[in-house]
Short mmCIF file of the C-alpha atoms (twelve columns), coordinates in Angstrom:
data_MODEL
# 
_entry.id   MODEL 
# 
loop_
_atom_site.group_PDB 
_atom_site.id 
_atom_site.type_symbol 
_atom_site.label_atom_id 
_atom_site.label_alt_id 
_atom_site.label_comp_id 
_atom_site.label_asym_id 
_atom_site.label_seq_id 
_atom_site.Cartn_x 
_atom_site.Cartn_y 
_atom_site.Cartn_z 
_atom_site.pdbx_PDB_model_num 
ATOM 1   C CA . UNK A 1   0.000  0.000  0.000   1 
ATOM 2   C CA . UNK A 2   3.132  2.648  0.613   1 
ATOM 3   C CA . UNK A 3   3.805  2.253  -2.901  1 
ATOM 4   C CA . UNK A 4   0.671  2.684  -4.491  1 
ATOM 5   C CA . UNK A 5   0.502  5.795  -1.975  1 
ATOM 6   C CA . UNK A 6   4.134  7.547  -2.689  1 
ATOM 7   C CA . UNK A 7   2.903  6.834  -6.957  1 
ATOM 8   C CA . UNK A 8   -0.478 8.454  -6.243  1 
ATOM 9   C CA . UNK A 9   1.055  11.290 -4.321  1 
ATOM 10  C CA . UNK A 10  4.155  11.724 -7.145  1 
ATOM 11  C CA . UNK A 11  1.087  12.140 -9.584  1 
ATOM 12  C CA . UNK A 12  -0.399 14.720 -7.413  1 
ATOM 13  C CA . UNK A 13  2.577  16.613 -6.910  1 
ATOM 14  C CA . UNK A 14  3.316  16.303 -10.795 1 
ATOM 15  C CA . UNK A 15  0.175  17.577 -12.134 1 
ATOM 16  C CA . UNK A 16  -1.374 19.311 -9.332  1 
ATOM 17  C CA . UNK A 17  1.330  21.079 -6.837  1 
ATOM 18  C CA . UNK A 18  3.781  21.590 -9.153  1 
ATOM 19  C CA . UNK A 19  2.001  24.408 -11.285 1 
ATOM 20  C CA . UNK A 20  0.330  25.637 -8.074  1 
ATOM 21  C CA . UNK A 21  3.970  26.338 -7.179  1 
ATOM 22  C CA . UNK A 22  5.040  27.754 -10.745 1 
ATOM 23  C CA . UNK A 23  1.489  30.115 -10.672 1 
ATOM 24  C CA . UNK A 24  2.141  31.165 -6.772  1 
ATOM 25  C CA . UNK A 25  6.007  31.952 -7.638  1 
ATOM 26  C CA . UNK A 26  4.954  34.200 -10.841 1 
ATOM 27  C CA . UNK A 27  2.947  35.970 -9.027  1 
ATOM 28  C CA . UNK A 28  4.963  36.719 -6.088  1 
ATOM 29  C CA . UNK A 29  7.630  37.364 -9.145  1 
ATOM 30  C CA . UNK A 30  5.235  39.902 -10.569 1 
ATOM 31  C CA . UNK A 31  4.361  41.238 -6.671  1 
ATOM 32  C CA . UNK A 32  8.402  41.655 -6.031  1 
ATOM 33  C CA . UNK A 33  9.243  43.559 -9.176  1 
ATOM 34  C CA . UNK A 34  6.206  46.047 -8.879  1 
ATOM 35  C CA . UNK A 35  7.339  46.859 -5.170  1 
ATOM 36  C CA . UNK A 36  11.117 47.139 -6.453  1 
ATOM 37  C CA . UNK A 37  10.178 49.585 -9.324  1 
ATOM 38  C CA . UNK A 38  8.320  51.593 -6.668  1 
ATOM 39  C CA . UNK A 39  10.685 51.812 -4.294  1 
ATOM 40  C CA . UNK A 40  8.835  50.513 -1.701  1 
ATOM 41  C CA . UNK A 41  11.367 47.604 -0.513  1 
ATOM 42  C CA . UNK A 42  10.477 47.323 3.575   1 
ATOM 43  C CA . UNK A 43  6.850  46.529 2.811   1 
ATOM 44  C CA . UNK A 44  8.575  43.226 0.740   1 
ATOM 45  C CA . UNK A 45  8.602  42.071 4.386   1 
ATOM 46  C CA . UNK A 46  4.786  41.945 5.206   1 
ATOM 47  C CA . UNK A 47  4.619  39.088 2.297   1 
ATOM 48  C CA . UNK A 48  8.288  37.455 2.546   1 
ATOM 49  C CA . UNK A 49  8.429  36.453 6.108   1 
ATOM 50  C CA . UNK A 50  5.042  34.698 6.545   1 
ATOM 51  C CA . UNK A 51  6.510  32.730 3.482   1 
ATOM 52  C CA . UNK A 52  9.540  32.392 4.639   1 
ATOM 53  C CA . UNK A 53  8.226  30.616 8.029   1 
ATOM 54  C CA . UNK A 54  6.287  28.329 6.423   1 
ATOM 55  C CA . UNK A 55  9.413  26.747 5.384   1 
ATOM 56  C CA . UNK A 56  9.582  28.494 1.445   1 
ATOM 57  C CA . UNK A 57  12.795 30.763 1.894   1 
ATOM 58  C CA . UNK A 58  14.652 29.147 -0.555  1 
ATOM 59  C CA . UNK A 59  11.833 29.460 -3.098  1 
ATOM 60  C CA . UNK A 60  11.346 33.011 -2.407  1 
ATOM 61  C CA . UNK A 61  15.650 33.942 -2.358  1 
ATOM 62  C CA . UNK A 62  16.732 31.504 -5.124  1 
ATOM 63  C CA . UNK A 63  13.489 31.573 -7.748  1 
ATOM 64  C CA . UNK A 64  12.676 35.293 -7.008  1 
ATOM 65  C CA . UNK A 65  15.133 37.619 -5.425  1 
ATOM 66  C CA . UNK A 66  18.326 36.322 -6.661  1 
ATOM 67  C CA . UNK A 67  17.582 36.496 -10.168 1 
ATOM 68  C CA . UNK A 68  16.314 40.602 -9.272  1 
ATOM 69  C CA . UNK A 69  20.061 40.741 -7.677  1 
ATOM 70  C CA . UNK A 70  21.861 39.690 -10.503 1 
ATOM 71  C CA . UNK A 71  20.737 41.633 -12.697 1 
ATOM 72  C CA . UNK A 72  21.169 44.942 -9.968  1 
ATOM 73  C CA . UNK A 73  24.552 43.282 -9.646  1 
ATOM 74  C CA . UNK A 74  25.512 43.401 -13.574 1 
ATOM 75  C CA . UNK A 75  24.114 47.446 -13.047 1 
ATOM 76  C CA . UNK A 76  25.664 48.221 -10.140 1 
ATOM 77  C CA . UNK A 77  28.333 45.955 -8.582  1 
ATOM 78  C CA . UNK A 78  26.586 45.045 -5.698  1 
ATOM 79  C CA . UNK A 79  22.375 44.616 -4.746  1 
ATOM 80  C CA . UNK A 80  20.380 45.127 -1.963  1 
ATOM 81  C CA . UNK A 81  18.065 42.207 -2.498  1 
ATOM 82  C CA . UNK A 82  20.741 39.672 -1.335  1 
ATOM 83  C CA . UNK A 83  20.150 41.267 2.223   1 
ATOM 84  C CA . UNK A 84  15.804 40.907 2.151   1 
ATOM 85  C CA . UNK A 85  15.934 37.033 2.718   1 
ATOM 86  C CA . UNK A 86  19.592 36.137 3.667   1 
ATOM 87  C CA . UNK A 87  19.059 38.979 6.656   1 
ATOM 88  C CA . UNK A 88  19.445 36.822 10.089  1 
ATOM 89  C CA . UNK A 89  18.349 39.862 12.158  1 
ATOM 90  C CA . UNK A 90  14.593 39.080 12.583  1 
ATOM 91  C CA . UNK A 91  15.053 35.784 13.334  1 
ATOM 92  C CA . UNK A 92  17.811 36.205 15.570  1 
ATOM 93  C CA . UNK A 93  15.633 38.902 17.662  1 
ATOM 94  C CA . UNK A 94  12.720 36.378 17.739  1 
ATOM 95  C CA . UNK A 95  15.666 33.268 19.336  1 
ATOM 96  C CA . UNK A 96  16.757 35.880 21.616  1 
ATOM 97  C CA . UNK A 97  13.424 37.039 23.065  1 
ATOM 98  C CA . UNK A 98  12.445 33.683 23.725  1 
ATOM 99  C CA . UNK A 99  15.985 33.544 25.408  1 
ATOM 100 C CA . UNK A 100 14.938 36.357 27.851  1 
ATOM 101 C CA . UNK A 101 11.348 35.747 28.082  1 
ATOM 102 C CA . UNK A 102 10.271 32.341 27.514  1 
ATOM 103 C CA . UNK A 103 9.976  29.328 30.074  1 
ATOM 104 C CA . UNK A 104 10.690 25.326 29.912  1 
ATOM 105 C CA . UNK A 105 12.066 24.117 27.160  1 
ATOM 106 C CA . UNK A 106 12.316 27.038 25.006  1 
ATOM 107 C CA . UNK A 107 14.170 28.993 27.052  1 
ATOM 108 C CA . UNK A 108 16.865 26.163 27.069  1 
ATOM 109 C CA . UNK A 109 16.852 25.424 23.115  1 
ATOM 110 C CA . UNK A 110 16.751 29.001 22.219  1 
ATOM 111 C CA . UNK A 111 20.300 30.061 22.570  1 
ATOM 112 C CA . UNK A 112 21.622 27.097 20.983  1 
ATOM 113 C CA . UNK A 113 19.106 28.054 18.093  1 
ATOM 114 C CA . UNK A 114 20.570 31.959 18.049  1 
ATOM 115 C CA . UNK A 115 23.639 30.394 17.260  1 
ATOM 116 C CA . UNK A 116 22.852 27.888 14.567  1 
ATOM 117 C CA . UNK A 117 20.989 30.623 12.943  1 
ATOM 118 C CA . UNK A 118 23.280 33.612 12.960  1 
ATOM 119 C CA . UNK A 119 26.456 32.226 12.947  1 
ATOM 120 C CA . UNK A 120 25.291 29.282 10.843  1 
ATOM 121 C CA . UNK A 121 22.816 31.233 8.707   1 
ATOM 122 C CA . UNK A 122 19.927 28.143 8.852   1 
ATOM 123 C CA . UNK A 123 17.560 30.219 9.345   1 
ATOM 124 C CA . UNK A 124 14.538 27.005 9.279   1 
ATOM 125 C CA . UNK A 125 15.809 26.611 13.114  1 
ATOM 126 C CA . UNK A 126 13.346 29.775 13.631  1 
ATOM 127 C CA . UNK A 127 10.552 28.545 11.964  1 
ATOM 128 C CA . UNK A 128 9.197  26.284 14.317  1 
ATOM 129 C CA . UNK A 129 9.059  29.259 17.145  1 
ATOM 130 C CA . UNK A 130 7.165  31.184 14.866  1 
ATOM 131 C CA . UNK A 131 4.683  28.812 14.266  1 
ATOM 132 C CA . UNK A 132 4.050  27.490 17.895  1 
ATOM 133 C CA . UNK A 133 2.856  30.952 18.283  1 
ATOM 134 C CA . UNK A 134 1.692  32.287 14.990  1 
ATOM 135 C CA . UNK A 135 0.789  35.602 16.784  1 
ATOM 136 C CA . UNK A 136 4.599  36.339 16.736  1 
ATOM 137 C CA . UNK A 137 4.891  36.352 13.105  1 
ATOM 138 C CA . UNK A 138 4.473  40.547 13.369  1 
ATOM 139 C CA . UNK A 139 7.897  40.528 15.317  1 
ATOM 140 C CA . UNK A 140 10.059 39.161 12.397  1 
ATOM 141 C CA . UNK A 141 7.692  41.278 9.640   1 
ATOM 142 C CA . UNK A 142 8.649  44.047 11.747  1 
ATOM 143 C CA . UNK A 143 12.641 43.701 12.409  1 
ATOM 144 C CA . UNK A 144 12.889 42.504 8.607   1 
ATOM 145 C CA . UNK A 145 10.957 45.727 7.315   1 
ATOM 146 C CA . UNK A 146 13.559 47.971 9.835   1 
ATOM 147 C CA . UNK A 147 16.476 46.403 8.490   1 
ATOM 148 C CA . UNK A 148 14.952 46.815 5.202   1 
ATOM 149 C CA . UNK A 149 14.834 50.459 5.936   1 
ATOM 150 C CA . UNK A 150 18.142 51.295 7.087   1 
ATOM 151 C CA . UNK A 151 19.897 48.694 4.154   1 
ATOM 152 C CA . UNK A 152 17.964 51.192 1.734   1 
ATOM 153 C CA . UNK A 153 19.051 54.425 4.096   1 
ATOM 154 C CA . UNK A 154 22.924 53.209 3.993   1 
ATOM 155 C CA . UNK A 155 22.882 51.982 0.300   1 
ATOM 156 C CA . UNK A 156 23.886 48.709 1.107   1 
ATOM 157 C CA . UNK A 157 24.192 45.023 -0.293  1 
ATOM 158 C CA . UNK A 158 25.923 42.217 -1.567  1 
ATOM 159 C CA . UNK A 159 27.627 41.480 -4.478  1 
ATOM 160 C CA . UNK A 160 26.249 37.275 -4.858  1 
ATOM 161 C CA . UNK A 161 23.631 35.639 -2.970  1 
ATOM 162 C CA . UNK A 162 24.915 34.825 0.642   1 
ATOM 163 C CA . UNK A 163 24.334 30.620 1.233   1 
ATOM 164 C CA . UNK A 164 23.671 30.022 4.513   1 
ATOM 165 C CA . UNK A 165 22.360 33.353 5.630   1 
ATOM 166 C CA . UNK A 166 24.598 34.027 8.404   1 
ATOM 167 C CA . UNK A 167 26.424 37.002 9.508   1 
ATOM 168 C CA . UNK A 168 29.724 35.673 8.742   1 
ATOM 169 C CA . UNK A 169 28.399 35.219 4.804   1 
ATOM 170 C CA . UNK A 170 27.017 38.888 5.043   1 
ATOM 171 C CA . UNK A 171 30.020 40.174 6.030   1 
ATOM 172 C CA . UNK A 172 32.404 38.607 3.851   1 
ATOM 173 C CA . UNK A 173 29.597 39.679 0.601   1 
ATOM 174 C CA . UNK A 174 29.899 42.870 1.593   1 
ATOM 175 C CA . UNK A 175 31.199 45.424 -1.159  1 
ATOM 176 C CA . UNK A 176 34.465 47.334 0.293   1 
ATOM 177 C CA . UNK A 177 33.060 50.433 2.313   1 
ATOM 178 C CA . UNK A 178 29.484 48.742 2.613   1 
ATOM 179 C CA . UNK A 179 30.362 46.697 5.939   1 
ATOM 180 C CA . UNK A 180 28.636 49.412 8.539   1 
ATOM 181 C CA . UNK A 181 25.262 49.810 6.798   1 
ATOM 182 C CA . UNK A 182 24.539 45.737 6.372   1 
ATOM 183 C CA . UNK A 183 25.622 45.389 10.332  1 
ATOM 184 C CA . UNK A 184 24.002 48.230 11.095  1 
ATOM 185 C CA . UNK A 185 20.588 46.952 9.184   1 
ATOM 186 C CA . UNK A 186 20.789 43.130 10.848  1 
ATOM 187 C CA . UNK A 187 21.322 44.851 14.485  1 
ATOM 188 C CA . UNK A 188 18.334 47.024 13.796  1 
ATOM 189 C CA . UNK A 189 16.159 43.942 12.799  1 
ATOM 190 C CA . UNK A 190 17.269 41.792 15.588  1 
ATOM 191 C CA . UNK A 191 16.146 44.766 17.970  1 
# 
């Protein structure tokens, strides 16, 4: 019976999730570029990092923003869209507050998950501690669209997509000169 399951389910995914996932991605491709030609790059966050928690960050930084950076990259020399998604800052404030303020478990796992995800830049270890308590979700959208803001206020980005996201990645992506703004935009989002 597993096997007649996993085939049933491969057809599913085949004809039925897979160009759900090619319709959802063009039009978060079309979303992306109208809110990049209009300058309006923090509010990016109210859509990316609901998306990202539920576990489609690599969809959203590989299929949509990279391909934006490049091509700002080509322009340029450097982009700010390899900061939206690869930015550890609103995850790492969300690790840290259930550091200070949580109780059990979570307060013992979290700083153990601060450092996976900034200094290891897997930033899924988050996800699950946004979605134990979905009301929390406005904390990340929040610190990502304040990072957002002061990446766009100091001019800053990368010059290639940074894989893992973590601050050591950030830092060595960093254009020469363009170091303070991308630390100063992940401290703002982790605050």
């Amino acid at each position: 019976s597993l096997a007649i399951i996993g085939m049933i389910l491969a057809i599913v995914g085949l004809f039925v999730i897979g160009p759900s996932m090619t319709i959802i991605v063009g039009v978060m491709n079309i979303g992306v570029s109208f809110i990049v030609k209009n300058g309006l790059l923090p509010l990016l966050a109210v859509f990316m990092e609901p998306i990202k928690v539920l576990f489609l960050n690599n969809a959203i930084n590989h299929g949509i923003i990279g391909p934006i950076g490049i091509e700002q990259t080509k322009e340029l020399g450097q982009s700010i869209m390899y900061l939206l998604e690869a930015n550890p800052g609103p995850g790492l404030g969300v690790l840290l507050a259930y550091c200070f303020y949580s109780k059990g478990g979570m307060k013992q796992s979290a700083p153990g998950a601060a450092i996976i995800h900034a200094l290891g830049g897997i930033h899924e270890i988050y996800f699950p501690y946004v979605l134990m308590n979905p009301l929390l979700i406005i904390a990340p959208i929040v610190g990502s669209a304040a990072g957002i803001l002061v990446f766009s206020i100091f001019n800053a980005g990368l010059v290639a997509t940074p894989s893992p996201g973590s601050i050591f990645a950030l830092m060595a992506l960093a254009p020469k000169g363009g170091m303070i703004g991308i630390l100063a935009g992940v401290a703002v989002s982790t605050a």
